[in-house]
mmCIF file of the N, C-alpha and C atoms, coordinates in Angstrom:
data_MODEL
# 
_entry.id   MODEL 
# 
loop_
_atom_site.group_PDB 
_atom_site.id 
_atom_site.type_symbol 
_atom_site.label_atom_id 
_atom_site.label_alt_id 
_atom_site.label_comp_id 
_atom_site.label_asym_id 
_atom_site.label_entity_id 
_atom_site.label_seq_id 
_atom_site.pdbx_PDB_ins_code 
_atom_site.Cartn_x 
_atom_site.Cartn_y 
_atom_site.Cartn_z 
_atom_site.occupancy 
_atom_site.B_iso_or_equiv 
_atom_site.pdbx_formal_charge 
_atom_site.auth_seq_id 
_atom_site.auth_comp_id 
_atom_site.auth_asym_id 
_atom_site.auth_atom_id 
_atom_site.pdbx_PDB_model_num 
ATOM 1   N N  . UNK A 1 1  ? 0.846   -1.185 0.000   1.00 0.00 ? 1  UNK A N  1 
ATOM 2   C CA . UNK A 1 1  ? 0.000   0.000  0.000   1.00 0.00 ? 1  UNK A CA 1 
ATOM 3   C C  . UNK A 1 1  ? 0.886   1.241  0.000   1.00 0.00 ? 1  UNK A C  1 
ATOM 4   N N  . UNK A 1 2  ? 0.582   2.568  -0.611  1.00 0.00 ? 2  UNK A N  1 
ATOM 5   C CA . UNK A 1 2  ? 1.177   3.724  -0.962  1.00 0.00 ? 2  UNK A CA 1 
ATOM 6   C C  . UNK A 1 2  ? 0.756   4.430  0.479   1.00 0.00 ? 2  UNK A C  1 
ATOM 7   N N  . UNK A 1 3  ? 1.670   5.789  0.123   1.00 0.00 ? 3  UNK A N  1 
ATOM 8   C CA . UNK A 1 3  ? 1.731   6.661  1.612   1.00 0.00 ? 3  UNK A CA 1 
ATOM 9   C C  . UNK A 1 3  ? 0.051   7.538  1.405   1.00 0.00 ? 3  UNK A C  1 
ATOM 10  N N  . UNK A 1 4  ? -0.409  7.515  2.914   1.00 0.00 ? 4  UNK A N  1 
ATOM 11  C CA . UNK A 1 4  ? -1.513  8.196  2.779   1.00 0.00 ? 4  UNK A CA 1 
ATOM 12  C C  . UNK A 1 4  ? -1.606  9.374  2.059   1.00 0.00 ? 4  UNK A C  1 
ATOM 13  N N  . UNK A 1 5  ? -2.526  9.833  2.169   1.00 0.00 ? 5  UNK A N  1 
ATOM 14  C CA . UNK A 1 5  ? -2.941  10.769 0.883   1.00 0.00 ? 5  UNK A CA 1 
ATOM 15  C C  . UNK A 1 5  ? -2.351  12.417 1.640   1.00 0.00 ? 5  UNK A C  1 
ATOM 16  N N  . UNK A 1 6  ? -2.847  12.682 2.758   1.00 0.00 ? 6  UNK A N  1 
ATOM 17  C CA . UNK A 1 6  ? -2.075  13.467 3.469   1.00 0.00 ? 6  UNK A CA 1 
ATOM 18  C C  . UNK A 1 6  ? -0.829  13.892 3.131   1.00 0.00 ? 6  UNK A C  1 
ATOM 19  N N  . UNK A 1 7  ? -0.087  12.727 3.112   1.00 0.00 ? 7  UNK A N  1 
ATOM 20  C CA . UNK A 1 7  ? 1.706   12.515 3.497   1.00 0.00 ? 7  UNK A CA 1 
ATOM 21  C C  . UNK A 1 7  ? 1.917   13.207 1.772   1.00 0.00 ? 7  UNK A C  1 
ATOM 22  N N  . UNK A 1 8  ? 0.787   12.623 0.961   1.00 0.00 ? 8  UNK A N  1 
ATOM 23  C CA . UNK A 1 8  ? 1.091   12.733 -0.652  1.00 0.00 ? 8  UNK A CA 1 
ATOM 24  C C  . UNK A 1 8  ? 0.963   14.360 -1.249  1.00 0.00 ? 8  UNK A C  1 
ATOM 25  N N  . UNK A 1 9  ? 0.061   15.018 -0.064  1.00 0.00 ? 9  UNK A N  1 
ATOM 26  C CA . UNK A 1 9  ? -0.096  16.787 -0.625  1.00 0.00 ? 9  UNK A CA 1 
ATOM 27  C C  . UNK A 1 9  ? 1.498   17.281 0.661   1.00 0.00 ? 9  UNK A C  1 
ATOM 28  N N  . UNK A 1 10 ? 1.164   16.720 1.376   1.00 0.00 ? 10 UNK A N  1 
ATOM 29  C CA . UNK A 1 10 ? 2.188   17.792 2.177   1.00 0.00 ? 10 UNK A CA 1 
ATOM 30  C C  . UNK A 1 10 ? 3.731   17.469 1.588   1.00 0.00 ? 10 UNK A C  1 
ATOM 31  N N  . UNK A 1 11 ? 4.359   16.524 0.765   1.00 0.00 ? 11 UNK A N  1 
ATOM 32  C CA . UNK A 1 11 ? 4.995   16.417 0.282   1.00 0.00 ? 11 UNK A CA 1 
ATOM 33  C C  . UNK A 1 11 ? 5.209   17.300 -1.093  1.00 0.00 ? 11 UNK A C  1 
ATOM 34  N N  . UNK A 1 12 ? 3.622   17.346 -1.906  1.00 0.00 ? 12 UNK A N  1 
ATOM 35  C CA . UNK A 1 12 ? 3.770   18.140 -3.135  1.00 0.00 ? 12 UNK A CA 1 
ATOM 36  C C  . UNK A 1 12 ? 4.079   19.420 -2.553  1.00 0.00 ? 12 UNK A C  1 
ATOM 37  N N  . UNK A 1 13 ? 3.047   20.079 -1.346  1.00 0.00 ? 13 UNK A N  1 
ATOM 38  C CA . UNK A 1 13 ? 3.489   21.299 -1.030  1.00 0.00 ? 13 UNK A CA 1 
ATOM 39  C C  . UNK A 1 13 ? 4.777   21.984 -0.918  1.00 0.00 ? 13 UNK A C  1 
ATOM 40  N N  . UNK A 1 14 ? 5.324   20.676 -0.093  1.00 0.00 ? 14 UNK A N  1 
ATOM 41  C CA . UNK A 1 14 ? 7.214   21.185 0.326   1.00 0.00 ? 14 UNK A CA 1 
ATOM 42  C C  . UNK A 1 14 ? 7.850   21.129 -1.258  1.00 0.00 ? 14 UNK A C  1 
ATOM 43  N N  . UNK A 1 15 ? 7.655   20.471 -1.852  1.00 0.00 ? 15 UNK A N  1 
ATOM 44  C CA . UNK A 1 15 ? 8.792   20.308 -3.099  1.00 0.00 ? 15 UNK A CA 1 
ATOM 45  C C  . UNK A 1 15 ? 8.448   21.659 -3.958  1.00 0.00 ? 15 UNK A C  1 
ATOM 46  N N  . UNK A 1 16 ? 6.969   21.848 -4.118  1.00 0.00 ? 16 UNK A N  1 
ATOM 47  C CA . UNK A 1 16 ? 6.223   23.028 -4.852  1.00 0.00 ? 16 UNK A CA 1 
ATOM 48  C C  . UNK A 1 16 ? 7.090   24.626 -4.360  1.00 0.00 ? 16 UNK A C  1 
ATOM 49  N N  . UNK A 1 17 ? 6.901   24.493 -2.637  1.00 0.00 ? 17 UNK A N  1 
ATOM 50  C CA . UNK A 1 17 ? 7.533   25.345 -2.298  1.00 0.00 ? 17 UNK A CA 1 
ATOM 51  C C  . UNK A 1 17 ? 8.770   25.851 -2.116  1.00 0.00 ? 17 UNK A C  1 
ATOM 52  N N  . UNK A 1 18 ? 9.813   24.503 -2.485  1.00 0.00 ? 18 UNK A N  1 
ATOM 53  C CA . UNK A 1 18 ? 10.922  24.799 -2.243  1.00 0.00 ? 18 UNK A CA 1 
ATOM 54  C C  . UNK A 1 18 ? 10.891  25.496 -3.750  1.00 0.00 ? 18 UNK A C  1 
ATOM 55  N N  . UNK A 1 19 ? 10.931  24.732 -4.856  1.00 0.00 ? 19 UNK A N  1 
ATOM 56  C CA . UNK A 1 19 ? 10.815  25.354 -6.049  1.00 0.00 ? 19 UNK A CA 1 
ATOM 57  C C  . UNK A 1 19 ? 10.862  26.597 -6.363  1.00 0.00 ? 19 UNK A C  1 
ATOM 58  N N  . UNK A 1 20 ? 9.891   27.200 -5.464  1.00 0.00 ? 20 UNK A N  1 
ATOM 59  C CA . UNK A 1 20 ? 9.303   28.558 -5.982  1.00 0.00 ? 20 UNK A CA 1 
ATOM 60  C C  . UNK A 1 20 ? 10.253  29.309 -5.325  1.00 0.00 ? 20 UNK A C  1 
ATOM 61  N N  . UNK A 1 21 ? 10.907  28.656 -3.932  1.00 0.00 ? 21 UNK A N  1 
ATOM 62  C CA . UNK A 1 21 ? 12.159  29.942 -3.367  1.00 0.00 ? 21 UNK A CA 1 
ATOM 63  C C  . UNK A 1 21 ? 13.104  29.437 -4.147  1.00 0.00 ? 21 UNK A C  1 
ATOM 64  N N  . UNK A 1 22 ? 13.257  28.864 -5.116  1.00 0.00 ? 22 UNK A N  1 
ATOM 65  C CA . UNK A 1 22 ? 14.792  28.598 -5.772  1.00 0.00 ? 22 UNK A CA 1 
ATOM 66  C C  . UNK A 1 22 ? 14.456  29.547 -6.861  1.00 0.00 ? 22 UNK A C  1 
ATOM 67  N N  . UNK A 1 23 ? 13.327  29.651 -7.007  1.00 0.00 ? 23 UNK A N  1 
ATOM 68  C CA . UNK A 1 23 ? 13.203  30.477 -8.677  1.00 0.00 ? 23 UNK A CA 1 
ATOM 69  C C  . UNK A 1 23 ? 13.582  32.016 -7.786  1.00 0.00 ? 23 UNK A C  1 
ATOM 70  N N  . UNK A 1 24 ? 12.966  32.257 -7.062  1.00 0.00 ? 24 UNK A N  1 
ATOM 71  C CA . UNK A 1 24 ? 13.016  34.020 -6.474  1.00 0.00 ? 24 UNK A CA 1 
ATOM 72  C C  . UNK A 1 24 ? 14.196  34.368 -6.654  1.00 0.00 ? 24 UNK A C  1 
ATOM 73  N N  . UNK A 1 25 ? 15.364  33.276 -6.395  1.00 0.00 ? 25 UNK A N  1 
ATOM 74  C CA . UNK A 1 25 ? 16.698  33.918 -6.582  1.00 0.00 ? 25 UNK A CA 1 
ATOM 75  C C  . UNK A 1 25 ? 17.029  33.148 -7.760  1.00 0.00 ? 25 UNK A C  1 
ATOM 76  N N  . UNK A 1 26 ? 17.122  32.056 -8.261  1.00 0.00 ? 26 UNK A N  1 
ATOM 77  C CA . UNK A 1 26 ? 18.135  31.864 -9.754  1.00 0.00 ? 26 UNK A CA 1 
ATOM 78  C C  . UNK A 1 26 ? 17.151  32.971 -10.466 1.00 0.00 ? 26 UNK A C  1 
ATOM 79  N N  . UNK A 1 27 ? 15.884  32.866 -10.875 1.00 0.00 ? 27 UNK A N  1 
ATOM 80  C CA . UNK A 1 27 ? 15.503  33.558 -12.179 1.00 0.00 ? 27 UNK A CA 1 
ATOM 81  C C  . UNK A 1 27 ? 14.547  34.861 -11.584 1.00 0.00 ? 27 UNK A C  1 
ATOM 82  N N  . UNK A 1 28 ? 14.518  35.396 -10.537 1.00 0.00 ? 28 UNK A N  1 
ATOM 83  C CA . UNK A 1 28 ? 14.086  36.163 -9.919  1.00 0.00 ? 28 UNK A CA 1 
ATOM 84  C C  . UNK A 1 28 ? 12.464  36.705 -10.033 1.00 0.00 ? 28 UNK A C  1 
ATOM 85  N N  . UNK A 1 29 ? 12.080  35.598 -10.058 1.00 0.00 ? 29 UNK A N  1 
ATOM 86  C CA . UNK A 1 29 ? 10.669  35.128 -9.348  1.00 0.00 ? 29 UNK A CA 1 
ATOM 87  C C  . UNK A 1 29 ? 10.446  36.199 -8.971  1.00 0.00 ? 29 UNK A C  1 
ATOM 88  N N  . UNK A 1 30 ? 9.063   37.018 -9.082  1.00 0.00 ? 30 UNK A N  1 
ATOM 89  C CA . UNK A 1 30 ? 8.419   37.819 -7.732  1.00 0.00 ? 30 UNK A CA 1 
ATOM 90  C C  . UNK A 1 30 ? 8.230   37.035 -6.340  1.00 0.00 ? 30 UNK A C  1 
ATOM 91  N N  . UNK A 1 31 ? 8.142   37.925 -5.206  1.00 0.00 ? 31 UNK A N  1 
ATOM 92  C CA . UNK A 1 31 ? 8.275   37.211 -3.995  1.00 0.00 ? 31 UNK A CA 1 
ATOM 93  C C  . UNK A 1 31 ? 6.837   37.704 -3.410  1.00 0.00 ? 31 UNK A C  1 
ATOM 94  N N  . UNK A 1 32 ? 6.308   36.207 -3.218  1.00 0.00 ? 32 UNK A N  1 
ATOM 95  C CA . UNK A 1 32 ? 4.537   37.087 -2.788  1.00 0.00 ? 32 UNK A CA 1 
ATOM 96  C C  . UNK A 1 32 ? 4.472   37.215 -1.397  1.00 0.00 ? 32 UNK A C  1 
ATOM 97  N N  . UNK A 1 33 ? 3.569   38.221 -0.799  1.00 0.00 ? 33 UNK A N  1 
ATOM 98  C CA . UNK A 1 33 ? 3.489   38.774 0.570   1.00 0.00 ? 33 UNK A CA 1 
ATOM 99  C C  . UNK A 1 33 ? 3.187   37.703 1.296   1.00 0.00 ? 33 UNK A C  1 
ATOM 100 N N  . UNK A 1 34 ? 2.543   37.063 1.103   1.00 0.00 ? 34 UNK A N  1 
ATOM 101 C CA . UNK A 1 34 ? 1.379   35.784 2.275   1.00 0.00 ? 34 UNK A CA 1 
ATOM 102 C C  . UNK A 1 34 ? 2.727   34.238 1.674   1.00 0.00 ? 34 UNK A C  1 
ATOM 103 N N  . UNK A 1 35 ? 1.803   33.154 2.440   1.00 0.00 ? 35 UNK A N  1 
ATOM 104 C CA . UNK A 1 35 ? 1.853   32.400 1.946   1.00 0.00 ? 35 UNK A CA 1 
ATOM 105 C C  . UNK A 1 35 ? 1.918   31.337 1.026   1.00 0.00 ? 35 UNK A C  1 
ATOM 106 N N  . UNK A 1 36 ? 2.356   30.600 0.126   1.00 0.00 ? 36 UNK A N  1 
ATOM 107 C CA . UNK A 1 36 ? 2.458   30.386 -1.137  1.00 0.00 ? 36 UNK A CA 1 
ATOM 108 C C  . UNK A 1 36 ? 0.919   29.030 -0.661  1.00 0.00 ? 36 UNK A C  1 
ATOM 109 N N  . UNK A 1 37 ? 0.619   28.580 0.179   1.00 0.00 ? 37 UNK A N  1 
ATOM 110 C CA . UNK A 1 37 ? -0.414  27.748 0.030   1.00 0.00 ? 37 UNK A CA 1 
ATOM 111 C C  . UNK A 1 37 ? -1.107  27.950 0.960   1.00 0.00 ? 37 UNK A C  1 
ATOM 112 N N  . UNK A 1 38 ? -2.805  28.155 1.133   1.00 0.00 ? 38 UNK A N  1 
ATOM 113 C CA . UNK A 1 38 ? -3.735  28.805 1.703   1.00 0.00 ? 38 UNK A CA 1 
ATOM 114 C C  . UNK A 1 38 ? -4.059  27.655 3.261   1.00 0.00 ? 38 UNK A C  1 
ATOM 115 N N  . UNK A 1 39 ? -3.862  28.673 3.966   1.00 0.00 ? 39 UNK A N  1 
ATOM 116 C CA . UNK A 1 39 ? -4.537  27.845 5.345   1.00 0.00 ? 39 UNK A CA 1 
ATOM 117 C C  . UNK A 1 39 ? -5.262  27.023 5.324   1.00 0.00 ? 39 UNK A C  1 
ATOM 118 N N  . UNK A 1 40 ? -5.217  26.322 6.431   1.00 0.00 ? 40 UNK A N  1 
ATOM 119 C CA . UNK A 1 40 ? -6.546  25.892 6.744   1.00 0.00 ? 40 UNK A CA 1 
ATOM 120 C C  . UNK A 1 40 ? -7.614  25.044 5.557   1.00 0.00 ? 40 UNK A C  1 
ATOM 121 N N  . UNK A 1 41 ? -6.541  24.822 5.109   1.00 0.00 ? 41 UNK A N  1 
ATOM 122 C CA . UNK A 1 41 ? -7.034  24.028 3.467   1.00 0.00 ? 41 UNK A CA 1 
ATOM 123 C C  . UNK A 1 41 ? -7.230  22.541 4.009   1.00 0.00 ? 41 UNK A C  1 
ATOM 124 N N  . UNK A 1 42 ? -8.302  21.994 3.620   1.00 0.00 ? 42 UNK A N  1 
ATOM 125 C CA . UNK A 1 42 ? -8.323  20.726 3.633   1.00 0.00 ? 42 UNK A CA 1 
ATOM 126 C C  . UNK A 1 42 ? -8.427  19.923 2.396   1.00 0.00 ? 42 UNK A C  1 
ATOM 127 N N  . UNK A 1 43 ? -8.465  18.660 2.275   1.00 0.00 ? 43 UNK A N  1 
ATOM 128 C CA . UNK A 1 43 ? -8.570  17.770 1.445   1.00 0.00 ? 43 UNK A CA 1 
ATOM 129 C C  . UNK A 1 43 ? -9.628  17.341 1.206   1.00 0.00 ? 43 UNK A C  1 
ATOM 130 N N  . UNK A 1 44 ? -9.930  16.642 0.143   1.00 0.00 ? 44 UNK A N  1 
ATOM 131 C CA . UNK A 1 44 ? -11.291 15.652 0.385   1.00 0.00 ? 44 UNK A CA 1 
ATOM 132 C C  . UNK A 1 44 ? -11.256 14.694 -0.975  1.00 0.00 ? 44 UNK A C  1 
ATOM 133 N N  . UNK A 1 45 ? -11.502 13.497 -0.876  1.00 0.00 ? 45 UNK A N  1 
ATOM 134 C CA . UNK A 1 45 ? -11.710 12.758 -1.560  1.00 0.00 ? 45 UNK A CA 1 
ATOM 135 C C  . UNK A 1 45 ? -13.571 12.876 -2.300  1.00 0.00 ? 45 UNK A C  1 
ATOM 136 N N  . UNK A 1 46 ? -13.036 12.600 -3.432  1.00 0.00 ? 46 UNK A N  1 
ATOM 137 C CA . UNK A 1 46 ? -14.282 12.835 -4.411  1.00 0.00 ? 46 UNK A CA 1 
ATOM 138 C C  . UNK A 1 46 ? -15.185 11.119 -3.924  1.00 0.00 ? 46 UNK A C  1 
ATOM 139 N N  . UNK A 1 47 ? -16.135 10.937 -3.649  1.00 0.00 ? 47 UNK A N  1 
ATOM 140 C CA . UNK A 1 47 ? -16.973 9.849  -3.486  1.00 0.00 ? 47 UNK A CA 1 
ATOM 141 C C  . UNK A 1 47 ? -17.755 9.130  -5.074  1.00 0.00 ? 47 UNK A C  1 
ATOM 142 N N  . UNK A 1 48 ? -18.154 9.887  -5.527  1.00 0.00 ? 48 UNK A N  1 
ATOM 143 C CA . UNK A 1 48 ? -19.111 10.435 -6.385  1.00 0.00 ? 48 UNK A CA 1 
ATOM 144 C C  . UNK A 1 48 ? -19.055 10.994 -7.030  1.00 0.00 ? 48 UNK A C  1 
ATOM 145 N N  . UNK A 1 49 ? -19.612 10.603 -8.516  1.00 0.00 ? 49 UNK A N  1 
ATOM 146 C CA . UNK A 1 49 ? -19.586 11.978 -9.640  1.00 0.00 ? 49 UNK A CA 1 
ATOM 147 C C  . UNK A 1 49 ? -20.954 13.254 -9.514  1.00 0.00 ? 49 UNK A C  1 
ATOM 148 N N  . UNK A 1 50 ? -21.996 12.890 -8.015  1.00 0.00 ? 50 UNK A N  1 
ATOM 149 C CA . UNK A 1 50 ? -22.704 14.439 -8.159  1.00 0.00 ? 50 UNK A CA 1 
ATOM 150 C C  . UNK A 1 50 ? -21.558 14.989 -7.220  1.00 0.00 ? 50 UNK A C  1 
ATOM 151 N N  . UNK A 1 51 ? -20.493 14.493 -6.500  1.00 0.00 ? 51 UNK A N  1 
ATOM 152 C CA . UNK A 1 51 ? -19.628 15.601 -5.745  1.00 0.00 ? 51 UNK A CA 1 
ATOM 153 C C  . UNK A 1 51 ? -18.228 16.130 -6.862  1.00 0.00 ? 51 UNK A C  1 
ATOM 154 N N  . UNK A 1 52 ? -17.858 15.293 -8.213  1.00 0.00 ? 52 UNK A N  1 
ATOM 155 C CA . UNK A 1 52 ? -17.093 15.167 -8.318  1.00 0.00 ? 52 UNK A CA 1 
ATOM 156 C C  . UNK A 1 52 ? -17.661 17.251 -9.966  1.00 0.00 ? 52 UNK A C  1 
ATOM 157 N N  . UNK A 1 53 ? -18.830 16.422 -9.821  1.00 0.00 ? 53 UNK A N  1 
ATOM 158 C CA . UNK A 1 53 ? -20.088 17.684 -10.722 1.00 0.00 ? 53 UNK A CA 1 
ATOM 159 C C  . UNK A 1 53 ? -20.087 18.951 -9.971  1.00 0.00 ? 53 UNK A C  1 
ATOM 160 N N  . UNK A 1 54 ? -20.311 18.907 -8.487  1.00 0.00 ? 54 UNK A N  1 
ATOM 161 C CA . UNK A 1 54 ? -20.100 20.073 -7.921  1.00 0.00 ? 54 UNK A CA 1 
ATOM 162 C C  . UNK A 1 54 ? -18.835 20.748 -7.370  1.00 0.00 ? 54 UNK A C  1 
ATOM 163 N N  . UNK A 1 55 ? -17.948 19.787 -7.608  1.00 0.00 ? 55 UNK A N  1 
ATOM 164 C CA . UNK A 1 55 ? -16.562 20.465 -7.708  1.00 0.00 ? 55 UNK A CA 1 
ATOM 165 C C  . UNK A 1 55 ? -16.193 20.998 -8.743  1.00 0.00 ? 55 UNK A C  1 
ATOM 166 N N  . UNK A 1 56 ? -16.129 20.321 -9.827  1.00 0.00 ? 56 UNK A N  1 
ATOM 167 C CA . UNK A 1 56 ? -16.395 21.026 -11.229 1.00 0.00 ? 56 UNK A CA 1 
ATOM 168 C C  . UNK A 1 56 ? -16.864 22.007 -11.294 1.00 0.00 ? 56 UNK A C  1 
ATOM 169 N N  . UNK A 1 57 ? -17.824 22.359 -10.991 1.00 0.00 ? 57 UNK A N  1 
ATOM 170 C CA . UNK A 1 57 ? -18.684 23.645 -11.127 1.00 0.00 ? 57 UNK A CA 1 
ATOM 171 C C  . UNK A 1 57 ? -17.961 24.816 -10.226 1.00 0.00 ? 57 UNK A C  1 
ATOM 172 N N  . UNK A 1 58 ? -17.882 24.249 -8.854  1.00 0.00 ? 58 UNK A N  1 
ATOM 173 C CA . UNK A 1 58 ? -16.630 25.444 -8.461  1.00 0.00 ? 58 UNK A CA 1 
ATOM 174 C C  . UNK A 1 58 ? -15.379 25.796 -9.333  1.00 0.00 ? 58 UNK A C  1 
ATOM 175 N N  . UNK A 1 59 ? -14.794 24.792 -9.024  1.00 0.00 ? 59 UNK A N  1 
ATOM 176 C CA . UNK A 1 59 ? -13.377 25.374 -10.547 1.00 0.00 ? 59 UNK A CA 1 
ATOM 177 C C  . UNK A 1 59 ? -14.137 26.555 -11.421 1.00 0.00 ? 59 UNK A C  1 
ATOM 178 N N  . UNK A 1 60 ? -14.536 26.196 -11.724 1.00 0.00 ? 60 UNK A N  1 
ATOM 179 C CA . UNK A 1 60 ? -15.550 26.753 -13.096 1.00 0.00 ? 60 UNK A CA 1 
ATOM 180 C C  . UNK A 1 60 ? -15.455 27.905 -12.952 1.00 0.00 ? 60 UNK A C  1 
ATOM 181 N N  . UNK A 1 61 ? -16.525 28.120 -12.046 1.00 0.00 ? 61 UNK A N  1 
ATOM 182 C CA . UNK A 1 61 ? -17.094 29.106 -11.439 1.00 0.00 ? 61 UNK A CA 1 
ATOM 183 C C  . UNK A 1 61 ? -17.018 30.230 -10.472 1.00 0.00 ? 61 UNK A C  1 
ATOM 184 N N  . UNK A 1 62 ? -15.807 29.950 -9.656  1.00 0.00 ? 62 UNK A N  1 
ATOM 185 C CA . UNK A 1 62 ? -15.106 30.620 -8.473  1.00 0.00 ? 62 UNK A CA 1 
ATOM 186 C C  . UNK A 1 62 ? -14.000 31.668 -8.953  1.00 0.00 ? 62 UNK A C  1 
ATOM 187 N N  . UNK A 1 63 ? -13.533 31.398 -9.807  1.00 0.00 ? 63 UNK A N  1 
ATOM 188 C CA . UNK A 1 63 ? -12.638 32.580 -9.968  1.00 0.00 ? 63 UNK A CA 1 
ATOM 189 C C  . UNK A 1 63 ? -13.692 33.984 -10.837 1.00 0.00 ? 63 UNK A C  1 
ATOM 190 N N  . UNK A 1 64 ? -14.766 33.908 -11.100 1.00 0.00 ? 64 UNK A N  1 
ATOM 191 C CA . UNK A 1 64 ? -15.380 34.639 -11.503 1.00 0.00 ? 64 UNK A CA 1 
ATOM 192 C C  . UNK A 1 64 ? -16.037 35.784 -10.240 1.00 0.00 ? 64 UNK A C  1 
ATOM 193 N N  . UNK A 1 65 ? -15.820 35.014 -9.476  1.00 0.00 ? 65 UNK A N  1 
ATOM 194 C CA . UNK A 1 65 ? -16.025 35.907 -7.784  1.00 0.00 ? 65 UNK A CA 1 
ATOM 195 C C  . UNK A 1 65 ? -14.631 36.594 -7.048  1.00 0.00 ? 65 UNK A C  1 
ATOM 196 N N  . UNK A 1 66 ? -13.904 36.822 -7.856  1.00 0.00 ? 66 UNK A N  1 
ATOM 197 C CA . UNK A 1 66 ? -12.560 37.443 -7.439  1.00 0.00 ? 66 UNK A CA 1 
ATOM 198 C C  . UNK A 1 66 ? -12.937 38.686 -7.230  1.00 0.00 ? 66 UNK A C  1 
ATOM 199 N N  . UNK A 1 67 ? -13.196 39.505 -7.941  1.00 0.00 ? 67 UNK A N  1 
ATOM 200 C CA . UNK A 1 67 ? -13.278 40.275 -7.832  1.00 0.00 ? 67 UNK A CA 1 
ATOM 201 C C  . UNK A 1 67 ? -14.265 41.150 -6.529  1.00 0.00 ? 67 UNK A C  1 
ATOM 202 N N  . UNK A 1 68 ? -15.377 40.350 -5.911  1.00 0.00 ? 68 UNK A N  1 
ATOM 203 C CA . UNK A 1 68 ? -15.809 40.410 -5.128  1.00 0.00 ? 68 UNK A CA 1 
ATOM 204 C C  . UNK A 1 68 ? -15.120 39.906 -3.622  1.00 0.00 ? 68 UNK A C  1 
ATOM 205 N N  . UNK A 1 69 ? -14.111 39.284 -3.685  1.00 0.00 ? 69 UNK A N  1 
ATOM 206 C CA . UNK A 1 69 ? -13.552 38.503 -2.606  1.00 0.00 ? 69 UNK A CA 1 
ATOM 207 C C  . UNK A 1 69 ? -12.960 38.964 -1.531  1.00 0.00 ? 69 UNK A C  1 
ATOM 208 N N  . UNK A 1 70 ? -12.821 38.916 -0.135  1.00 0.00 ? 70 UNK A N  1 
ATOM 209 C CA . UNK A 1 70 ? -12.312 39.578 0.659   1.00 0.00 ? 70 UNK A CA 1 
ATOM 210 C C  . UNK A 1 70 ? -10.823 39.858 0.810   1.00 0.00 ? 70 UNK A C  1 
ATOM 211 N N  . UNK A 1 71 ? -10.552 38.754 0.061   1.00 0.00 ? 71 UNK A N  1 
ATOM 212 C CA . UNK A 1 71 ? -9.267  38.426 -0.230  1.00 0.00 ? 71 UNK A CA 1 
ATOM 213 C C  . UNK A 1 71 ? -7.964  39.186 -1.008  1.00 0.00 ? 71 UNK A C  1 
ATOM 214 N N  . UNK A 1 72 ? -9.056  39.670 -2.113  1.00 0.00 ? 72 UNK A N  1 
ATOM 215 C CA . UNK A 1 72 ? -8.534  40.115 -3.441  1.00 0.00 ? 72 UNK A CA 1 
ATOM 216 C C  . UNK A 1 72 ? -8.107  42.077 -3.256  1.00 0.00 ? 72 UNK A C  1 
ATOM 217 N N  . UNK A 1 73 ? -6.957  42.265 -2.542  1.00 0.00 ? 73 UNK A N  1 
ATOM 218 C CA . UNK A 1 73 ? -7.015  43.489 -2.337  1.00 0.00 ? 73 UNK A CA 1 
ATOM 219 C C  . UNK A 1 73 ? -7.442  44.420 -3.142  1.00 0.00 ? 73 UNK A C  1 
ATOM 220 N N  . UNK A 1 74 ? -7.494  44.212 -4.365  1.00 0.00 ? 74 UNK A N  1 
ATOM 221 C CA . UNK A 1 74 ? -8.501  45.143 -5.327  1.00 0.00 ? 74 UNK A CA 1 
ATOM 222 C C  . UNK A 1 74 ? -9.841  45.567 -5.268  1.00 0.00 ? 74 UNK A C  1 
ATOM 223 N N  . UNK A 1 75 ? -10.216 44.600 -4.172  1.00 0.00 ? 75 UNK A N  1 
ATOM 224 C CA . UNK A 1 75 ? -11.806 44.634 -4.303  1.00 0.00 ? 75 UNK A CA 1 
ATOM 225 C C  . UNK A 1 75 ? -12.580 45.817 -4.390  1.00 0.00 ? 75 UNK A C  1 
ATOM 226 N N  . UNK A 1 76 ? -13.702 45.705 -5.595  1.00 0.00 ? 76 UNK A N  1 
ATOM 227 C CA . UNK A 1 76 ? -14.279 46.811 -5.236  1.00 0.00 ? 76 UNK A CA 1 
ATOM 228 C C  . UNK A 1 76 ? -15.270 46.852 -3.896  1.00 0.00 ? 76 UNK A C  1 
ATOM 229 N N  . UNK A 1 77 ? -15.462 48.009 -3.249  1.00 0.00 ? 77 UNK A N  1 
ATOM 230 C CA . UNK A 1 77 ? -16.147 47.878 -2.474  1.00 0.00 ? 77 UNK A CA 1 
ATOM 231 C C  . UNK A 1 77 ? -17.516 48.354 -2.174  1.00 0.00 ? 77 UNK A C  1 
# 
């Protein structure tokens, strides 16, 4: 049996992240203010294609709310 699924993102994260501080200095990457991967993020395994439909539809659909986002220091307000 393979390493839990856990062990399998927090691994992509570290390698993702080391990456991105090697680029800031060989090819001089912008360096972003926050975090390179969002808190409090969880996982979830897809069960189902109506969950796998309503994930889809987020992708989709969620970056079209940027601009509204609390997040997005541009926001209009």
């Amino acid at each position: 049996m393979g390493a839990p699924l856990h062990k399998i993102i927090q691994w992509f994260k570290t390698m993702t992240t080391n990456e991105y501080f090697k680029n800031i200095e060989k090819n001089n990457w912008p360096c972003l203010d926050g975090k390179l991967w969002q808190r409090n993020f969880y996982e979830h395994i897809i069960r189902n294609e109506n969950e796998l439909n309503t994930i889809r539809i987020y992708i989709r659909e969620n970056p079209l709310k940027w601009e509204e986002d609390e997040e997005n220091p541009n926001r209009i307000k």
